[in-house]
N, C-alpha and C positions, 0 to 999 in steps of 0.2 A: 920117521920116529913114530911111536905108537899113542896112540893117542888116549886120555888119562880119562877115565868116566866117575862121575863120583856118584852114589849112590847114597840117597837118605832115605834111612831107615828111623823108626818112633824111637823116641828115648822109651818107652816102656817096653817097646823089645829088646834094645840093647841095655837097659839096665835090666832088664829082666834075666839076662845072661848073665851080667856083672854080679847080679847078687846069686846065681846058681857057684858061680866060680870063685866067691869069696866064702859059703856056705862049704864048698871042698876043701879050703883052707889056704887058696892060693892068694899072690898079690896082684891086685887088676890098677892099671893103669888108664884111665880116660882124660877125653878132653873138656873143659870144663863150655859152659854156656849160663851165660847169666853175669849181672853186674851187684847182684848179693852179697858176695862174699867179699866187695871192695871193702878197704886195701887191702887184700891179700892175699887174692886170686882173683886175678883178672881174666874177664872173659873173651872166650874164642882165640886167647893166647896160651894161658898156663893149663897142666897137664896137671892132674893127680893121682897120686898112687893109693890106692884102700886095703884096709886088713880087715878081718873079722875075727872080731876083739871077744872073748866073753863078756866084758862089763863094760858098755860103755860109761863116759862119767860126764862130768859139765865140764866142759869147755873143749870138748870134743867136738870136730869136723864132720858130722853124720849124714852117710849117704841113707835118708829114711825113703818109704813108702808110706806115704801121707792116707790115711780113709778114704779121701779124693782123687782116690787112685792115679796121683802123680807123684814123681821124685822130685826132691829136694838134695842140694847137697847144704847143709846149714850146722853152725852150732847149737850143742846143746846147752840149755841156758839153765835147766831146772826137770829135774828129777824126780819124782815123789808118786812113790810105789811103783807102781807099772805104767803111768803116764810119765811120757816127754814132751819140754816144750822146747822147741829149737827156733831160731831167728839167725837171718843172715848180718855177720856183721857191718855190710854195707846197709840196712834195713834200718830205720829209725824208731819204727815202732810194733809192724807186724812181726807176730809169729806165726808157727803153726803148730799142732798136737798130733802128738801120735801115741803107740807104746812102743816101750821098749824091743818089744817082738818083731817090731816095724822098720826097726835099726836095722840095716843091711851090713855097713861095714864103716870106719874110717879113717878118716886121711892120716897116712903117716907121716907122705911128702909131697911137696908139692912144687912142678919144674916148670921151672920157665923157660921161654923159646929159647935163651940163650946155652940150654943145657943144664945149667946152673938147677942143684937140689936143694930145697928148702926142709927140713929134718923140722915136723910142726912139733913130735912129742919131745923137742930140744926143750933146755930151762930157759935160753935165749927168747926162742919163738912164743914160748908162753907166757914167758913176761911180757913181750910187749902185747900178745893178744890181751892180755888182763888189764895193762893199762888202757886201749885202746875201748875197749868194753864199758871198763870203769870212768870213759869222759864222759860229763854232759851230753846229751842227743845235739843241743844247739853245735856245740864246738863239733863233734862229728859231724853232723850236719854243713857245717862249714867250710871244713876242712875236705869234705868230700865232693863239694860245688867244686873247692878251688882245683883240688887232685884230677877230677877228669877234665877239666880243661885244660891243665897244663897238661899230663901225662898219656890222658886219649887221647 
């Protein structure tokens, strides 16, 4: 049997490609890394699919290029003019800024190992992103102790 090599490459050259081929107008599929975006992408399990959007808006999934010349995949929390502020919604209190130009592309769907497609610009998916946003930091906070130990 042949035997399987894996090769790691920077996230800033392979996003750096994501964002060439989302900029052509196609859909890119990656794999997600980070525990940010708990509950709702889980890392090193779930996959995402990106588009590029002409307007991104708030509560949009945005795969940005941060000043600090690193990617993010995070929500967009607040808009105003040409600056963005995004934070993950696993995050309690950090954000980060960018501009809007800075926006690559984002999620439309989002899969889990099972197969299973998550459709985020659904009414379903936005409700509960909205509720989940809209708790207290404490009760997220809490809620997210208890989630990764039972479910990671």
């Amino acid at each position: 049997m042949d035997e399987v090599k894996k090769i790691l490459v920077p996230n800033s050259e392979i996003l750096g490609e994501v964002s060439r081929l989302l900029d052509e107008g196609r859909l890119v599929t990656i794999s997600t890394k980070g525990a940010s975006m708990m509950p709702f992408i889980h890392t090193d399990v779930d996959s995402v699919t990106l588009k590029k959007f002409p307007d991104a808006m708030v509560g949009d999934i945005a795969l940005a290029y941060l000043p600090s010349k690193r990617y993010v995949l995070h929500r967009i929390i607040r808009i105003e003019g040409d600056n963005v502020t995004l934070k993950g919604d696993g995050n309690l209190y950090g954000t980060e800024e960018c501009t809007v130009q800075d926006i690559r592309g984002t999620v439309v769907k989002i899969i889990r190992p099972s197969g299973k497609e998550i459709e985020v610009l659904s009414h379903g998916f936005g409700r509960i992103s909205r509720f989940w946003r809209g708790l207290p930091a404490i009760v997220r906070r809490v809620f997210l102790a208890i989630y990764r130990r039972i479910i990671l």
